[in-house]
N, CA, C and O atoms as a CHARMM CRD file, in Angstrom:
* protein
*
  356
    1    1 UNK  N     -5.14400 -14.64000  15.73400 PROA 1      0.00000
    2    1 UNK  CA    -5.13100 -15.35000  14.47000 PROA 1      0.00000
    3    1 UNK  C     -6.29500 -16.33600  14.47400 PROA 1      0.00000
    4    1 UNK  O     -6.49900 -17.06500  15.44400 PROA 1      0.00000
    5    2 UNK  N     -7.17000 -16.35300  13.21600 PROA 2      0.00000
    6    2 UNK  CA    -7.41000 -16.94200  13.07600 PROA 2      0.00000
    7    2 UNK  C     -7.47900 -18.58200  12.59600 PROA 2      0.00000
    8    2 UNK  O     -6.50300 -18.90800  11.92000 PROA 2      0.00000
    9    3 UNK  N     -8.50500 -19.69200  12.84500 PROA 3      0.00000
   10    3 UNK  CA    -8.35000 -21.28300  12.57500 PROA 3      0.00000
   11    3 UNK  C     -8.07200 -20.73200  11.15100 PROA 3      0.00000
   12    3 UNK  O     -7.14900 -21.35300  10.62600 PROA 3      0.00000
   13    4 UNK  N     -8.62800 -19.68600  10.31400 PROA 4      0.00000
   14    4 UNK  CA    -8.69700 -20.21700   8.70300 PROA 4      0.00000
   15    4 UNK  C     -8.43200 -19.03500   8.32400 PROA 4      0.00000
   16    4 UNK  O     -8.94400 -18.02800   8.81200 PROA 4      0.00000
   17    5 UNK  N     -7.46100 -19.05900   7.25900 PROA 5      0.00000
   18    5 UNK  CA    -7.06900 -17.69100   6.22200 PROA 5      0.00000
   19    5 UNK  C     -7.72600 -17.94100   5.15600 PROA 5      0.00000
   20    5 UNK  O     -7.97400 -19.04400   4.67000 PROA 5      0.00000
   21    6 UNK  N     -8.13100 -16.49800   4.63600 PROA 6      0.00000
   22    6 UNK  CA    -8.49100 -16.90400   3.13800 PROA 6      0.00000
   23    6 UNK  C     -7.26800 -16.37400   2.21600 PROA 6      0.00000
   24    6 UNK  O     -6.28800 -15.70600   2.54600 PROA 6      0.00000
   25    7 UNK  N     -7.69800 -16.95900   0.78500 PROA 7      0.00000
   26    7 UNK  CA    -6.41400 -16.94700   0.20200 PROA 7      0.00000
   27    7 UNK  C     -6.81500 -15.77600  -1.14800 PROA 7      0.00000
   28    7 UNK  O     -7.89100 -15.20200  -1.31200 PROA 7      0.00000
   29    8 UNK  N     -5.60200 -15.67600  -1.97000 PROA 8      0.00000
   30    8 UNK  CA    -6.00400 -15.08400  -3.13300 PROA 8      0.00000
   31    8 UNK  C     -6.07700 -15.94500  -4.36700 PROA 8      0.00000
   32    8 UNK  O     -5.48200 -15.64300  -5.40200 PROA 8      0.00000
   33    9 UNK  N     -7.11900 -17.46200  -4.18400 PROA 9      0.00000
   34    9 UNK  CA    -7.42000 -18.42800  -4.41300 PROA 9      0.00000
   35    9 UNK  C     -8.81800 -18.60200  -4.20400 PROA 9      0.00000
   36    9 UNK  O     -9.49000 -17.57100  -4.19900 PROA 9      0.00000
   37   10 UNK  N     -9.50500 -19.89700  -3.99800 PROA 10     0.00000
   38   10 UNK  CA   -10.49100 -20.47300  -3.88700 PROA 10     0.00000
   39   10 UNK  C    -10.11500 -21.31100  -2.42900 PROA 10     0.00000
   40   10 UNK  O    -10.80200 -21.64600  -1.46400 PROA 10     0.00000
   41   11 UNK  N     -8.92000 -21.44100  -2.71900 PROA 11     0.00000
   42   11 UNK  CA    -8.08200 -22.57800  -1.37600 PROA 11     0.00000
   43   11 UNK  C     -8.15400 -21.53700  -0.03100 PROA 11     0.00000
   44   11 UNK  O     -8.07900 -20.30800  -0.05100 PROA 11     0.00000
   45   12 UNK  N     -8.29500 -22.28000   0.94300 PROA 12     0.00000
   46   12 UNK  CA    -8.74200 -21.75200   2.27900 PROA 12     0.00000
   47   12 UNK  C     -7.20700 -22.69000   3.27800 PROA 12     0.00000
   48   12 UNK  O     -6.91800 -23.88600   3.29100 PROA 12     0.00000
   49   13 UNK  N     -6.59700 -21.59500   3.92800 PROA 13     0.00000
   50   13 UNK  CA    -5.48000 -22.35100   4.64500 PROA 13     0.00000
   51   13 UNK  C     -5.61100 -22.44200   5.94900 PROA 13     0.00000
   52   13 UNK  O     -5.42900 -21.46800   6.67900 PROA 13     0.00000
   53   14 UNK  N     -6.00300 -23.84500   6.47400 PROA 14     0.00000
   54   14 UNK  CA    -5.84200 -23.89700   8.03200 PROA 14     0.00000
   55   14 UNK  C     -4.95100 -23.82200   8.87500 PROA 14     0.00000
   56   14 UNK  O     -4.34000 -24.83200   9.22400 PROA 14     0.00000
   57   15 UNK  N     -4.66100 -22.46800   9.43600 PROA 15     0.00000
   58   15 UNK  CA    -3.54300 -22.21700  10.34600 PROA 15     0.00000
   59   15 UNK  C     -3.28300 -23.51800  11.09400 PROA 15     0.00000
   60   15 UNK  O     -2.16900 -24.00100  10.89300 PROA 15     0.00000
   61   16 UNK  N     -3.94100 -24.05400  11.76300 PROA 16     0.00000
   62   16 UNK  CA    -3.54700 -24.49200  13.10400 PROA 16     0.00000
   63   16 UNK  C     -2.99900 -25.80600  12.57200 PROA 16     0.00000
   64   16 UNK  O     -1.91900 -26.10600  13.08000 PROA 16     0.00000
   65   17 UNK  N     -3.43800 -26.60000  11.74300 PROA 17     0.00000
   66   17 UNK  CA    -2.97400 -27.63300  10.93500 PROA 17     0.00000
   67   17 UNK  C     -1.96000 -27.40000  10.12700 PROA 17     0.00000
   68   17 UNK  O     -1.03900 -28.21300  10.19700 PROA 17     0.00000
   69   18 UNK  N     -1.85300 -26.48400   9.34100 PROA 18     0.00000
   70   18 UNK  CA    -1.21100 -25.96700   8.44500 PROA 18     0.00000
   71   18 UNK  C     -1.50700 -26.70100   7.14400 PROA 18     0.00000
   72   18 UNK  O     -0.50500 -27.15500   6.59200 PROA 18     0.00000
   73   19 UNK  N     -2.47900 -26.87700   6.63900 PROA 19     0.00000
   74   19 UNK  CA    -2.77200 -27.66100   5.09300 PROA 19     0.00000
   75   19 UNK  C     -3.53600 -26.66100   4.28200 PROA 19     0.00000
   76   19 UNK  O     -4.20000 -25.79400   4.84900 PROA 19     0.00000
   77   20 UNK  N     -3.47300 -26.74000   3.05600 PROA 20     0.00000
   78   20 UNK  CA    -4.43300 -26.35800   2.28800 PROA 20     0.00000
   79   20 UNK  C     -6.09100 -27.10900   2.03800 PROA 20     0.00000
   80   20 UNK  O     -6.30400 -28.29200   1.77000 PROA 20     0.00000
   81   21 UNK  N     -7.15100 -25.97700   2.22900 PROA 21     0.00000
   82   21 UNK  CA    -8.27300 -26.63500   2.29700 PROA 21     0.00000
   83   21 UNK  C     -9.31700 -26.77400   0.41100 PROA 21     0.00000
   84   21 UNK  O     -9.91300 -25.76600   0.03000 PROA 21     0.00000
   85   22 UNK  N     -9.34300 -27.83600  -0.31300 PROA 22     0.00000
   86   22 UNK  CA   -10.08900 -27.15500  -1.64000 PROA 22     0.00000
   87   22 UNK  C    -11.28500 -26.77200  -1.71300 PROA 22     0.00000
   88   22 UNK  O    -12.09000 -26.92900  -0.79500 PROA 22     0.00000
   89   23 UNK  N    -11.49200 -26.34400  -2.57300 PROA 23     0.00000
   90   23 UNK  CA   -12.69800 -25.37600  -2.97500 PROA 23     0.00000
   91   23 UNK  C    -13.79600 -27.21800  -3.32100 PROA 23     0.00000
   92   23 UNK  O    -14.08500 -27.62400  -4.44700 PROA 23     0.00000
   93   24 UNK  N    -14.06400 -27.74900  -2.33900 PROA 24     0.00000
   94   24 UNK  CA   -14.86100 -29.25400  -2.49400 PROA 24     0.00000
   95   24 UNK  C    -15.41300 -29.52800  -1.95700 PROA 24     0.00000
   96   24 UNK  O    -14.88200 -29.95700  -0.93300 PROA 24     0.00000
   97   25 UNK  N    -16.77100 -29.59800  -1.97500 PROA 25     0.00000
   98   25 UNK  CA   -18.10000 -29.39400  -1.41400 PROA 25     0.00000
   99   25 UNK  C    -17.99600 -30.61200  -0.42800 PROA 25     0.00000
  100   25 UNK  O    -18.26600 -30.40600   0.75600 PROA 25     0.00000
  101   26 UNK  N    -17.55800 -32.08700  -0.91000 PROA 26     0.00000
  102   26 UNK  CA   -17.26800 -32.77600  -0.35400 PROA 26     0.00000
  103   26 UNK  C    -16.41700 -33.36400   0.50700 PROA 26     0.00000
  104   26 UNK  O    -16.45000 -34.45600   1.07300 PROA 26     0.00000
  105   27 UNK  N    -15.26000 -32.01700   0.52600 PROA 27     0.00000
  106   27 UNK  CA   -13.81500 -32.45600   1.31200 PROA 27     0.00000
  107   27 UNK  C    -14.00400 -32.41500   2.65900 PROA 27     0.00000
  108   27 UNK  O    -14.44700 -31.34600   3.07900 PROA 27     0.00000
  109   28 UNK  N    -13.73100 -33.52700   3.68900 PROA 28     0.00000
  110   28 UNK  CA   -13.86400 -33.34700   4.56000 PROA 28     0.00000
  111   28 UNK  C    -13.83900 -31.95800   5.44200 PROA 28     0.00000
  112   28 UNK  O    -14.68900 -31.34900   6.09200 PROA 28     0.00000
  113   29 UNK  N    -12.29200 -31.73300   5.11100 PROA 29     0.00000
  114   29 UNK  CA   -11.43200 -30.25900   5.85600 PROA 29     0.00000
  115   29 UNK  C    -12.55700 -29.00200   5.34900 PROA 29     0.00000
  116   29 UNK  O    -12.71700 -28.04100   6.10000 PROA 29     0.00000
  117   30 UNK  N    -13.23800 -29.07400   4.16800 PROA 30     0.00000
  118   30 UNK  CA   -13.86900 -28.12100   3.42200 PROA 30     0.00000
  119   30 UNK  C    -15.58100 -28.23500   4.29000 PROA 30     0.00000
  120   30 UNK  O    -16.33100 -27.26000   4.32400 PROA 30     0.00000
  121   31 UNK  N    -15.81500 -29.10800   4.69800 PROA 31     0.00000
  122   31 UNK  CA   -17.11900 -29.31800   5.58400 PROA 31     0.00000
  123   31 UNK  C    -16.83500 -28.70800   7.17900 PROA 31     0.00000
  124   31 UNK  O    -17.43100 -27.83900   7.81500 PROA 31     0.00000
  125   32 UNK  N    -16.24100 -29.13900   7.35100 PROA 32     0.00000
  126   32 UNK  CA   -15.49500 -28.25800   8.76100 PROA 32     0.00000
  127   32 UNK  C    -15.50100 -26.73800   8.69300 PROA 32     0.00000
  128   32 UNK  O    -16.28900 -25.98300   9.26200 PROA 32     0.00000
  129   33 UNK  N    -14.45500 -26.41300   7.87600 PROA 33     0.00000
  130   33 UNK  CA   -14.43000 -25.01200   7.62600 PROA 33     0.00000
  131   33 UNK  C    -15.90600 -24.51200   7.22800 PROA 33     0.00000
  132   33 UNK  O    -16.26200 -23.61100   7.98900 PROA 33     0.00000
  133   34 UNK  N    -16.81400 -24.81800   6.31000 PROA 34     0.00000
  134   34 UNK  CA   -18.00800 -24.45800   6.18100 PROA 34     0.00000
  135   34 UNK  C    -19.16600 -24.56600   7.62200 PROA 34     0.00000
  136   34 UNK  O    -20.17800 -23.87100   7.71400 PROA 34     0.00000
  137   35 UNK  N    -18.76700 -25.48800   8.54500 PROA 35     0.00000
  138   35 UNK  CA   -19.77800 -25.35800   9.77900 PROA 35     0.00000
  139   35 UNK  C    -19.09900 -24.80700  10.74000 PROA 35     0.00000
  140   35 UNK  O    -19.70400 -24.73200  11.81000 PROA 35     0.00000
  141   36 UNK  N    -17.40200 -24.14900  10.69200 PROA 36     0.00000
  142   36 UNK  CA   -17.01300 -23.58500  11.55200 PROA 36     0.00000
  143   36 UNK  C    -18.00300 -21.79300  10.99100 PROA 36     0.00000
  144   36 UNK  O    -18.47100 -20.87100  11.65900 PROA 36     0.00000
  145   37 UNK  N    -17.94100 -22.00000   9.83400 PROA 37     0.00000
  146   37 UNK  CA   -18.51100 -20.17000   9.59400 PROA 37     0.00000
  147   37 UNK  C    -19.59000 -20.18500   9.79300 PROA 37     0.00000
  148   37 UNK  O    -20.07500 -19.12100  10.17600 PROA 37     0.00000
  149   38 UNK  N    -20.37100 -21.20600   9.66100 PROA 38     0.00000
  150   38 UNK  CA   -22.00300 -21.22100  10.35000 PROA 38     0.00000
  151   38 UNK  C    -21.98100 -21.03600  11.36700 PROA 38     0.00000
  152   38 UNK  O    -22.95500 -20.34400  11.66500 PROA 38     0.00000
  153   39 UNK  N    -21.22000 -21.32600  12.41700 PROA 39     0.00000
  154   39 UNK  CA   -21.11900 -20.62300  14.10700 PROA 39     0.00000
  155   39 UNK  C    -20.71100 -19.27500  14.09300 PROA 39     0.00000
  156   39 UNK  O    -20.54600 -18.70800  15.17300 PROA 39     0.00000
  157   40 UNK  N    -20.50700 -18.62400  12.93800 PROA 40     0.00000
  158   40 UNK  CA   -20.37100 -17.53000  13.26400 PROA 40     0.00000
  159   40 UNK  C    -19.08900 -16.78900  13.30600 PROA 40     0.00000
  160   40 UNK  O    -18.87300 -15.61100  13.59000 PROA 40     0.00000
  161   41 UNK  N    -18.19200 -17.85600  12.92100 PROA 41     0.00000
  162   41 UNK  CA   -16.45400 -17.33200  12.87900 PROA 41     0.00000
  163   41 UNK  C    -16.26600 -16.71200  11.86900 PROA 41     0.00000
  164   41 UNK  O    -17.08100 -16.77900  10.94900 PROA 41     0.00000
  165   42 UNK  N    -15.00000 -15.85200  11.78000 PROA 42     0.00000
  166   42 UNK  CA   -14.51600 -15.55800  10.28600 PROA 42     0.00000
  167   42 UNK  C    -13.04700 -15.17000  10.47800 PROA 42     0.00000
  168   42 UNK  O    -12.38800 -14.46900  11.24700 PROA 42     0.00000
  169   43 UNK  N    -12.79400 -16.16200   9.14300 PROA 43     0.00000
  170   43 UNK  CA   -11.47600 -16.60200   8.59400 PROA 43     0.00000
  171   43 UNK  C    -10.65900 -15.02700   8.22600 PROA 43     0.00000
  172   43 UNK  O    -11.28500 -14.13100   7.66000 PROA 43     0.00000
  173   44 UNK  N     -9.44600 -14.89100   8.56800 PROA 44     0.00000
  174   44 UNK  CA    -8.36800 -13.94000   8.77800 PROA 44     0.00000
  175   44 UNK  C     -8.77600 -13.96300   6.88300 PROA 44     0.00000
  176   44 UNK  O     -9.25800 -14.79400   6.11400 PROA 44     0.00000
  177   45 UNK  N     -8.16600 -12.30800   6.75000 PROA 45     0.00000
  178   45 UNK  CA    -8.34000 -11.86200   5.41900 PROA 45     0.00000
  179   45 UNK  C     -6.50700 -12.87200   4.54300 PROA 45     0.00000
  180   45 UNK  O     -5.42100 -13.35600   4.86300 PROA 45     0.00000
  181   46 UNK  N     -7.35900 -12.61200   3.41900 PROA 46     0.00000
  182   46 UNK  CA    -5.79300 -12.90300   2.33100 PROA 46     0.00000
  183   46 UNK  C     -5.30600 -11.98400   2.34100 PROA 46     0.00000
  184   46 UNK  O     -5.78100 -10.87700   2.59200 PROA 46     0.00000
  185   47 UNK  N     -3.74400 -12.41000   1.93300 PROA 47     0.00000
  186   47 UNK  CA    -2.56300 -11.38700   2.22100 PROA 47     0.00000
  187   47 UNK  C     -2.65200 -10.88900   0.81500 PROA 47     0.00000
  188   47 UNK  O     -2.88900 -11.60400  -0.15900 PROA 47     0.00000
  189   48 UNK  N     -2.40600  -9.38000   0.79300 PROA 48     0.00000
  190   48 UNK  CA    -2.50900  -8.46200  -0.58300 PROA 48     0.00000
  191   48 UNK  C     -1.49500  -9.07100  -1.24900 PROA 48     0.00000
  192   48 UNK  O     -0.42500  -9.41900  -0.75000 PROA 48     0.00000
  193   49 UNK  N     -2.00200  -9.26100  -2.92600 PROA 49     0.00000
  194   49 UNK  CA    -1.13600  -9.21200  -3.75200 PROA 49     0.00000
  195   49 UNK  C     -0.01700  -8.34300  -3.58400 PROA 49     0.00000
  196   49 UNK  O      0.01000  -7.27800  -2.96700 PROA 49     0.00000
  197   50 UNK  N      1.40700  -9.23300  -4.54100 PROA 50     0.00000
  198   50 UNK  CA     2.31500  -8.72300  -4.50300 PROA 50     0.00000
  199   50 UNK  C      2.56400  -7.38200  -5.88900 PROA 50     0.00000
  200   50 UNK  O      1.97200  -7.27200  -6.96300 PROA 50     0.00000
  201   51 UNK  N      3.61100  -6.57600  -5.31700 PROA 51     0.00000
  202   51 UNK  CA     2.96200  -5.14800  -6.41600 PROA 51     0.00000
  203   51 UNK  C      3.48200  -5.80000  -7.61900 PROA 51     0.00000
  204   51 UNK  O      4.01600  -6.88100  -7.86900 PROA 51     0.00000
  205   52 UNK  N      3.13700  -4.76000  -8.27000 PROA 52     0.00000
  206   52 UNK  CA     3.48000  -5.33100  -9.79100 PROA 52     0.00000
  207   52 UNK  C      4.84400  -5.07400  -9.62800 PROA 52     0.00000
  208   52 UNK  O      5.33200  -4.36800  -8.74500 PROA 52     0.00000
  209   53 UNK  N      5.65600  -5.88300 -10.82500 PROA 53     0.00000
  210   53 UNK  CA     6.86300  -5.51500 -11.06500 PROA 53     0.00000
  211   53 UNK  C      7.28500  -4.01500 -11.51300 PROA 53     0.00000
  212   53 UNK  O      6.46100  -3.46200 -12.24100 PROA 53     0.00000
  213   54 UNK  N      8.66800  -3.13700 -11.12100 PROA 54     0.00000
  214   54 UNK  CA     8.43400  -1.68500 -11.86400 PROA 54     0.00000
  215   54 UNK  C      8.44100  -1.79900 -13.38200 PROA 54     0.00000
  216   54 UNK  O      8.76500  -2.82300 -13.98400 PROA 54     0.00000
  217   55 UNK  N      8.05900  -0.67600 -13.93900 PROA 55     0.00000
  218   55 UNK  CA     8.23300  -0.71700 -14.82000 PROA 55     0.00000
  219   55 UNK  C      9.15100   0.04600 -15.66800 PROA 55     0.00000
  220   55 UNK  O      9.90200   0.78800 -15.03500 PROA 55     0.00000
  221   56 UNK  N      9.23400   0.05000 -16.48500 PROA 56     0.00000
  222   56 UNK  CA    11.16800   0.98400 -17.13100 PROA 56     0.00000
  223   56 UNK  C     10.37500   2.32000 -17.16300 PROA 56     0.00000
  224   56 UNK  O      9.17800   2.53600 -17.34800 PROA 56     0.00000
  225   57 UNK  N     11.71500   3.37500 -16.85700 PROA 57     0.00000
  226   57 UNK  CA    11.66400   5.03800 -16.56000 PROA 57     0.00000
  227   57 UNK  C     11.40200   5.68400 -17.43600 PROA 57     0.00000
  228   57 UNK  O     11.24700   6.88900 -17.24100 PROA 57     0.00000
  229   58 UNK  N     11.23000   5.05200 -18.93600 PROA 58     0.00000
  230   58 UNK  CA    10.97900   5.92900 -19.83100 PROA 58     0.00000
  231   58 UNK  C     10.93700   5.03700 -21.32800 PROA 58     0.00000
  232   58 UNK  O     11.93400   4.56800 -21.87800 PROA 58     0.00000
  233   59 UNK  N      9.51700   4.93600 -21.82800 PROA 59     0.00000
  234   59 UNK  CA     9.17700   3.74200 -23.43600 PROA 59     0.00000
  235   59 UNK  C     10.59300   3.81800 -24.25400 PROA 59     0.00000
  236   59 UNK  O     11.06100   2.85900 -24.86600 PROA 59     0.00000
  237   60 UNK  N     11.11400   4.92600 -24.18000 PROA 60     0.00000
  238   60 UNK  CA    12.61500   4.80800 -25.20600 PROA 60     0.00000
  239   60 UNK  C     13.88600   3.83100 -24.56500 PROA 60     0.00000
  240   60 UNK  O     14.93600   3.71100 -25.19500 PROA 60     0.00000
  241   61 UNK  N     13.68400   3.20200 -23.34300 PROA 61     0.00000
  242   61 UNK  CA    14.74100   2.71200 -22.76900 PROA 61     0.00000
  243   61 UNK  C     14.20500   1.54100 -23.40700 PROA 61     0.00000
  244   61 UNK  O     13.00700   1.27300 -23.50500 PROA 61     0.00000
  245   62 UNK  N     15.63700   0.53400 -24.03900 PROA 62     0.00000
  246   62 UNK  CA    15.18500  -0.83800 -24.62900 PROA 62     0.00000
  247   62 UNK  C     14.65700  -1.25300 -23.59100 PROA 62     0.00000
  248   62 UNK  O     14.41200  -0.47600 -22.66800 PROA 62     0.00000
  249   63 UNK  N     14.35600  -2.63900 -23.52600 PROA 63     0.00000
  250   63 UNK  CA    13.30200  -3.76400 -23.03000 PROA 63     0.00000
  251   63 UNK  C     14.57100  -4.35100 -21.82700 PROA 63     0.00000
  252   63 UNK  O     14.50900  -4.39900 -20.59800 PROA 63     0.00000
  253   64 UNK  N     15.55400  -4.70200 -22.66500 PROA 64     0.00000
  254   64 UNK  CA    16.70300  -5.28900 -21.62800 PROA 64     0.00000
  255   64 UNK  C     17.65800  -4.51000 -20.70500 PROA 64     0.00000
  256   64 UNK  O     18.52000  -5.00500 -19.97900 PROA 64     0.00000
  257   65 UNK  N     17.32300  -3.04900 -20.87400 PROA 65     0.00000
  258   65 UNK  CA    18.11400  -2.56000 -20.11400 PROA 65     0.00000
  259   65 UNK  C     16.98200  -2.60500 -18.48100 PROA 65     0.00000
  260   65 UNK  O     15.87000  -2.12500 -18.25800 PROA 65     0.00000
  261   66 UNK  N     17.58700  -3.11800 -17.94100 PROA 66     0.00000
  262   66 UNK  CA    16.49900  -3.49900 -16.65400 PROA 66     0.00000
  263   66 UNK  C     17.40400  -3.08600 -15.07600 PROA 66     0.00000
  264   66 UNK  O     17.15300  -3.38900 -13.91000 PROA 66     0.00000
  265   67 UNK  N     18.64900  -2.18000 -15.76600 PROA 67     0.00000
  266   67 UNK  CA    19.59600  -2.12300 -14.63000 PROA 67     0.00000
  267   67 UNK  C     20.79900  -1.16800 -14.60900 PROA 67     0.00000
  268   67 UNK  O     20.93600  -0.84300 -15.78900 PROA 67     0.00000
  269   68 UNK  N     21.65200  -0.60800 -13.95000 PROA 68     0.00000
  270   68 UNK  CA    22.89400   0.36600 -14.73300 PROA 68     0.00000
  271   68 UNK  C     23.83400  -0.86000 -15.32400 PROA 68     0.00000
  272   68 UNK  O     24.19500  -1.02200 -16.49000 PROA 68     0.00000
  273   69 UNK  N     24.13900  -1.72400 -14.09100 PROA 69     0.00000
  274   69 UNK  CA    25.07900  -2.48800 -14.95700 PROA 69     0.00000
  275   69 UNK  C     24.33900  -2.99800 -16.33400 PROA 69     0.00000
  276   69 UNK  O     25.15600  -2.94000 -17.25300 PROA 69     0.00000
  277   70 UNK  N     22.95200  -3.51800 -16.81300 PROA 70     0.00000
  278   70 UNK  CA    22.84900  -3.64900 -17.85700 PROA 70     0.00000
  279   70 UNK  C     22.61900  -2.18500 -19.17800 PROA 70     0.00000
  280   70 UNK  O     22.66700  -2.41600 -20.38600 PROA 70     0.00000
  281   71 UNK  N     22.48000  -1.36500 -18.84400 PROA 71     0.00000
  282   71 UNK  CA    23.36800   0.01400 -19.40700 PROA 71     0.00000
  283   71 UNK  C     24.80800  -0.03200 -19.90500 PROA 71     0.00000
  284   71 UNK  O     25.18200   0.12800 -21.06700 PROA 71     0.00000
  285   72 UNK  N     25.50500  -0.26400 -18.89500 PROA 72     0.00000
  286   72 UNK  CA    26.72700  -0.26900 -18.93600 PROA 72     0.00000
  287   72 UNK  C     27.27700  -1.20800 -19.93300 PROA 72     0.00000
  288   72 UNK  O     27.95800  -1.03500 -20.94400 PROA 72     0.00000
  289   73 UNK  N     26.75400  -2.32300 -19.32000 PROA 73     0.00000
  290   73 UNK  CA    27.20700  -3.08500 -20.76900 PROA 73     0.00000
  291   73 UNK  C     26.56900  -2.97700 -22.44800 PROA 73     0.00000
  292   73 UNK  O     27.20500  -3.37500 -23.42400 PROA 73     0.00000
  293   74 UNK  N     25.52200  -2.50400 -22.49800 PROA 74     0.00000
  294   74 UNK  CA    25.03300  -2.04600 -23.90200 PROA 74     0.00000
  295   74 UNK  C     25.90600  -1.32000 -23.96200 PROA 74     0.00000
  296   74 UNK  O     26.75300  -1.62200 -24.80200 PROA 74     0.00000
  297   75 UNK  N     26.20100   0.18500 -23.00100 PROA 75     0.00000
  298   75 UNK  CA    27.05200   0.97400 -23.70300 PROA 75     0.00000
  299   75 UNK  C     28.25900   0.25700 -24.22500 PROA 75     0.00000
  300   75 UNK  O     28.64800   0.43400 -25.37900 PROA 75     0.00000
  301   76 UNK  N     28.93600  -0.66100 -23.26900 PROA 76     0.00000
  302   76 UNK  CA    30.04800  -0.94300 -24.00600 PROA 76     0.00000
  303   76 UNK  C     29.87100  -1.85400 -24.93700 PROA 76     0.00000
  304   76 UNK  O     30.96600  -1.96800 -25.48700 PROA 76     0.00000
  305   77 UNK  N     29.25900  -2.43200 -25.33400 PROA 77     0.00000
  306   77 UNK  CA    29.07200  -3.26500 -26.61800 PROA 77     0.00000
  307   77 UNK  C     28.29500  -2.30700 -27.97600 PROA 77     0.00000
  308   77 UNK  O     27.96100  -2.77200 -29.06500 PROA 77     0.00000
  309   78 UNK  N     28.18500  -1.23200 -27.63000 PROA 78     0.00000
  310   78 UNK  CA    28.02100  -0.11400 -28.45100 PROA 78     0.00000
  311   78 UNK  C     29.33300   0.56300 -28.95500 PROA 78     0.00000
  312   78 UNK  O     29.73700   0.67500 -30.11300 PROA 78     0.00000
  313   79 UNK  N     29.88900   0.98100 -27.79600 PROA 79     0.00000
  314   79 UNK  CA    31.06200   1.24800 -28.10400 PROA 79     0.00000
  315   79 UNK  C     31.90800   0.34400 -29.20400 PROA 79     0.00000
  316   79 UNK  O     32.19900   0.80400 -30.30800 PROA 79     0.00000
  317   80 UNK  N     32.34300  -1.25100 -28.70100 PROA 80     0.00000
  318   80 UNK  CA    33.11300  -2.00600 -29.11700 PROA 80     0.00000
  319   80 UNK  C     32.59400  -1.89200 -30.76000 PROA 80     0.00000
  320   80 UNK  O     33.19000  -1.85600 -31.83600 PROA 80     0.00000
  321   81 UNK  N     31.36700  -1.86300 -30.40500 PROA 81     0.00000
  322   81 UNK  CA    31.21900  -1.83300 -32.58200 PROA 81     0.00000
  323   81 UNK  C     31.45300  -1.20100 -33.04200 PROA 81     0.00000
  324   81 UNK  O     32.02700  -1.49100 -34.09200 PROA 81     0.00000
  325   82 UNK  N     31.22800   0.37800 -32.69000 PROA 82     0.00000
  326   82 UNK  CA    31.36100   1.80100 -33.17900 PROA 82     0.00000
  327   82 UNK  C     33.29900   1.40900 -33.70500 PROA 82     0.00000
  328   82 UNK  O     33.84100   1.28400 -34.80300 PROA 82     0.00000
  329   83 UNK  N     33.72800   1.34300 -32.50400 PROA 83     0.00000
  330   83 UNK  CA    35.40100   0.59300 -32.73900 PROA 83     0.00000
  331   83 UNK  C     35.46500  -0.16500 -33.94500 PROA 83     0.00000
  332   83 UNK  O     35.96200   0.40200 -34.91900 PROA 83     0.00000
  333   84 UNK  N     34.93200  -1.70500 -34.11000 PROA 84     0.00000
  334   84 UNK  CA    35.15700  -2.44300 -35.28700 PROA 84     0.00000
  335   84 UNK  C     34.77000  -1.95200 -36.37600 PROA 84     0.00000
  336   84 UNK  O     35.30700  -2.58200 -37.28700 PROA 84     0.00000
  337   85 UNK  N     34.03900  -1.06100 -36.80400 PROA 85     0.00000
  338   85 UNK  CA    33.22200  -0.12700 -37.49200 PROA 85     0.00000
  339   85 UNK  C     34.20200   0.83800 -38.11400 PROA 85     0.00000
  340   85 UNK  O     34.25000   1.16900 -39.29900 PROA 85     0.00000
  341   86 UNK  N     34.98500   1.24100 -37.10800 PROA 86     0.00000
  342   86 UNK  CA    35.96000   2.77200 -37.46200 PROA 86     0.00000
  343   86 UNK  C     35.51800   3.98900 -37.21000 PROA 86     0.00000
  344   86 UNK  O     36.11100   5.01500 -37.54600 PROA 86     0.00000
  345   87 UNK  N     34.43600   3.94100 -36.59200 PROA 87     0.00000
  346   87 UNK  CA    33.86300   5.01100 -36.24100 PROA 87     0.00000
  347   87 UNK  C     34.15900   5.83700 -35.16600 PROA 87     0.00000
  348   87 UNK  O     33.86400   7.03100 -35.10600 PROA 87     0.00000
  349   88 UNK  N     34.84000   5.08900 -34.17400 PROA 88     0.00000
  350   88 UNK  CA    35.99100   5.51700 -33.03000 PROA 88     0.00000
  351   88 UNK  C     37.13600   4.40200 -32.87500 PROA 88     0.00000
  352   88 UNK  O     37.13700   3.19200 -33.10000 PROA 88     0.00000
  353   89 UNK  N     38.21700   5.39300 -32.34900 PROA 89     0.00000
  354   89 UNK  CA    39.07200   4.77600 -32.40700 PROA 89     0.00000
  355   89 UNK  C     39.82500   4.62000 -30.79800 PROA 89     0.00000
  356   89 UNK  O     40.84000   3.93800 -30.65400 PROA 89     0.00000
């Protein structure tokens, strides 16, 4: 492991300290890290983005059905109207 991770930021994280370093020409921690890479080091890669969220199985499925139990309950609140309705009994 490396002294310095890079991030999927501008911010640079010093392992061994554990702080965040800013993107500041003038920051102390940020002068360090810049004459540690002039010797020739290099900072551990950033960790890959996280995946995207899935996305629904098919454009005709509403927006809120995001689940069976949320299925389940549309169906039954489909049902229950069809009921108040008279449409089943």
């Amino acid at each position: 492991m490396a002294k310095y991770k890079l991030t999927q930021t501008d911010l640079i994280f010093d392992t061994e300290e554990r702080h965040w370093i800013p993107n500041d020409p003038t920051n102390g921690h940020r002068i360090l890290y810049e004459q540690w890479l002039a010797r020739g080091n290099t900072p551990d890669p950033a960790d890959p983005p996280p995946p995207p969220p899935p996305s629904r199985a098919h454009p005709d499925v509403p927006a809120n059905i995001v689940s069976v139990a949320a299925l389940r309950d549309e169906v039954a609140n489909l049902v229950a109207k069809l009921k108040t309705l008279g449409v089943l009994t």
